[in-house]
C-alpha positions in Angstrom: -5.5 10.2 -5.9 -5.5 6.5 -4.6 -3.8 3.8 -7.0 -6.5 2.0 -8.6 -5.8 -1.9 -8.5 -3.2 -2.0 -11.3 -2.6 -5.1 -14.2 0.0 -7.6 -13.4 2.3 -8.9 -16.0 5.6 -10.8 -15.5 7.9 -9.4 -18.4 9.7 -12.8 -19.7 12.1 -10.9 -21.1 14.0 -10.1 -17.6 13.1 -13.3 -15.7 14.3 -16.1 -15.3 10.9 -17.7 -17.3 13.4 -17.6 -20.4 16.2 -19.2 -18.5 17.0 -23.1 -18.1 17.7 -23.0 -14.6 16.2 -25.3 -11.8 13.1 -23.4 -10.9 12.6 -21.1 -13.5 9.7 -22.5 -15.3 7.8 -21.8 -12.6 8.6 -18.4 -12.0 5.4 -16.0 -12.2 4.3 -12.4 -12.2 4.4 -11.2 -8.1 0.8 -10.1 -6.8 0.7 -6.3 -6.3 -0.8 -7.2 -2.7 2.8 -8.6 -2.1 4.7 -5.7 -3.5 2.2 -3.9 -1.3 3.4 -5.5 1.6 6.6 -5.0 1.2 6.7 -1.5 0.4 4.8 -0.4 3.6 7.8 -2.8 5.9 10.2 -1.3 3.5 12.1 1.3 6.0 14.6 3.1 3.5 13.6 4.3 -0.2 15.8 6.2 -3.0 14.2 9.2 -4.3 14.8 9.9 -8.1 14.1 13.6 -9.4 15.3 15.4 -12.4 17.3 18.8 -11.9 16.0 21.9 -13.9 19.1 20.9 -16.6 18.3 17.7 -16.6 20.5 15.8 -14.8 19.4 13.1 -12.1 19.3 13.8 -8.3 18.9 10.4 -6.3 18.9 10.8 -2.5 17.5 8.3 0.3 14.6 9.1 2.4 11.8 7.4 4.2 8.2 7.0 3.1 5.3 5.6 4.2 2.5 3.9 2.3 -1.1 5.4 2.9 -4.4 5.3 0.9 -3.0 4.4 -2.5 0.1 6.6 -2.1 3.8 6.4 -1.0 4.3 9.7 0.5 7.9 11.2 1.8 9.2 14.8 2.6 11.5 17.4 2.2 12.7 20.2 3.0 11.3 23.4 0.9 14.9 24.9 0.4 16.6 21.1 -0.9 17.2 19.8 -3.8 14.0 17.5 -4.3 11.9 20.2 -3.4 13.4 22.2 -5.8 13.3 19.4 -8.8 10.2 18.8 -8.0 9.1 22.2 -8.6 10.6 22.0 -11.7 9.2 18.5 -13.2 7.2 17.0 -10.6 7.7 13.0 -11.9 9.6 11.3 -9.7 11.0 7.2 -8.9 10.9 5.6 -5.3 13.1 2.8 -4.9 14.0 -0.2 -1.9 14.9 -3.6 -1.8 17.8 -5.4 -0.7 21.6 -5.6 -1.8 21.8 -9.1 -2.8 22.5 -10.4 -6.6 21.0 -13.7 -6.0 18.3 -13.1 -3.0 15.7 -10.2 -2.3 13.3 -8.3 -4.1 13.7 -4.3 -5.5 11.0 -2.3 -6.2 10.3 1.1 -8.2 7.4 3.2 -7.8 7.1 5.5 -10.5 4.5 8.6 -10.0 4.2 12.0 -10.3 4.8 14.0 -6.5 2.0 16.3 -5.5 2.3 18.1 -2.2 -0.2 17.4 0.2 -1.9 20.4 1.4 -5.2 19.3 3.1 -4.8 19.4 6.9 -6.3 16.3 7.5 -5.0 14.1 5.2 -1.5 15.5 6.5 -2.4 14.5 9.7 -2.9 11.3 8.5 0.4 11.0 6.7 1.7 12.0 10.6 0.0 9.0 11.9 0.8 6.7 9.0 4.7 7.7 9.5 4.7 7.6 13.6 3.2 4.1 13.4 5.6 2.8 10.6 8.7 4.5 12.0 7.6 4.1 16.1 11.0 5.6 18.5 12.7 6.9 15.5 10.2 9.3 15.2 7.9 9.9 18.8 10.7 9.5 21.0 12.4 12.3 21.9 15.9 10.2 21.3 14.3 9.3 17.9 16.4 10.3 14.6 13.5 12.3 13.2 11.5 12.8 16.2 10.0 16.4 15.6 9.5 15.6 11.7 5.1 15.5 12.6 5.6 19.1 13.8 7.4 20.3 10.0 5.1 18.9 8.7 2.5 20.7 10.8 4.4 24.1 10.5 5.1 23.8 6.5 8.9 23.6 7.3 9.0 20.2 5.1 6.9 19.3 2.3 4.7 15.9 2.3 4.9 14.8 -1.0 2.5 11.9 -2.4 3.4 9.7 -5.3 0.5 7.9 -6.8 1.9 4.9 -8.8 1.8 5.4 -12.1 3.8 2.3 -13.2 5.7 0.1 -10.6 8.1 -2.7 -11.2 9.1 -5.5 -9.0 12.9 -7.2 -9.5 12.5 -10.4 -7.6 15.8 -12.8 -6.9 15.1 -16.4 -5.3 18.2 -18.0 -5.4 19.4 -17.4 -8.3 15.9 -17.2 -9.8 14.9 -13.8 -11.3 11.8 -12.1 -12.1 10.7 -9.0 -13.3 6.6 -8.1 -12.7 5.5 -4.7 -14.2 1.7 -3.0 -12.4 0.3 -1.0 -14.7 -2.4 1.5 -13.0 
């Protein structure tokens, strides 16, 4: 299931490559080893899934990148769990807040829940060394969350990329990378 090593393209279109302003000729397609980098220090992500009707569910989560895969959880009884069921493609967002400085990324995959006991185990450790307190100390927000996913009481889901897209935003200078796997 690991993400193979994707093509790179900066999509003109979207950037700033097309735009006059200082710096924008030499705006270039981001390196998937720097999107890489920023999604494992990312710390919040938006999960995008598609109700049974067909109406979007968004809701913020954390994930952790491991072995080719962003993988987050969920409950069996929410709403994820439940769209997923239904049509397991799925979006993972983060970035930043800024119009003019940051850079937003999108994962897009298809979830698959991780069933293999060591693997999970190694989703465990890839989320207590990410996360640190906020998940192995007992004061931590989701300390406890290793042990769901031990017991089944949370799914571990693992999203592949499929596509992914990069929105970079230096100053006022944009662009838009697309990694095609």
């Amino acid at each position: 299931m690991p993400a193979q090593t994707p093509t790179t393209e900066l999509d003109a279109r979207y950037s700033s490559a097309l735009n006059p302003r200082p710096g924008a000729s030499q705006v270039t397609a981001t390196e998937w080893t720097e999107a890489l980098r920023r999604l494992e220090a990312a710390e919040i992500f938006w999960v995008s899934t598609v109700r049974p009707g067909g109406r979007l569910h968004v809701t913020p989560c954390i994930a952790a990148w491991h072995d080719g895969a962003l993988y987050f959880s969920t409950g069996r009884g929410e709403q994820k769990a439940k769209n997923l069921a239904h049509d397991a493609h799925c979006a993972l967002t983060t970035g930043t807040n800024s119009l003019t400085d940051g850079f937003d990324l999108v994962v897009e995959g298809t979830a698959e829940a991780v069933a293999d006991r060591a693997l999970l185990e190694e989703v465990i450790t890839a989320f207590e060394t990410k996360y640190g307190p906020h998940i192995t100390s007992p004061e931590g927000t989701f300390h406890g969350i290793g042990d769901e996913f031990r017991s089944g009481d949370a799914v571990v889901f693992a999203v592949a990329p499929g596509t992914a897209y990069g929105f970079g935003r230096d100053h006022g200078v944009y662009s838009h990378t697309r990694w095609t796997f």
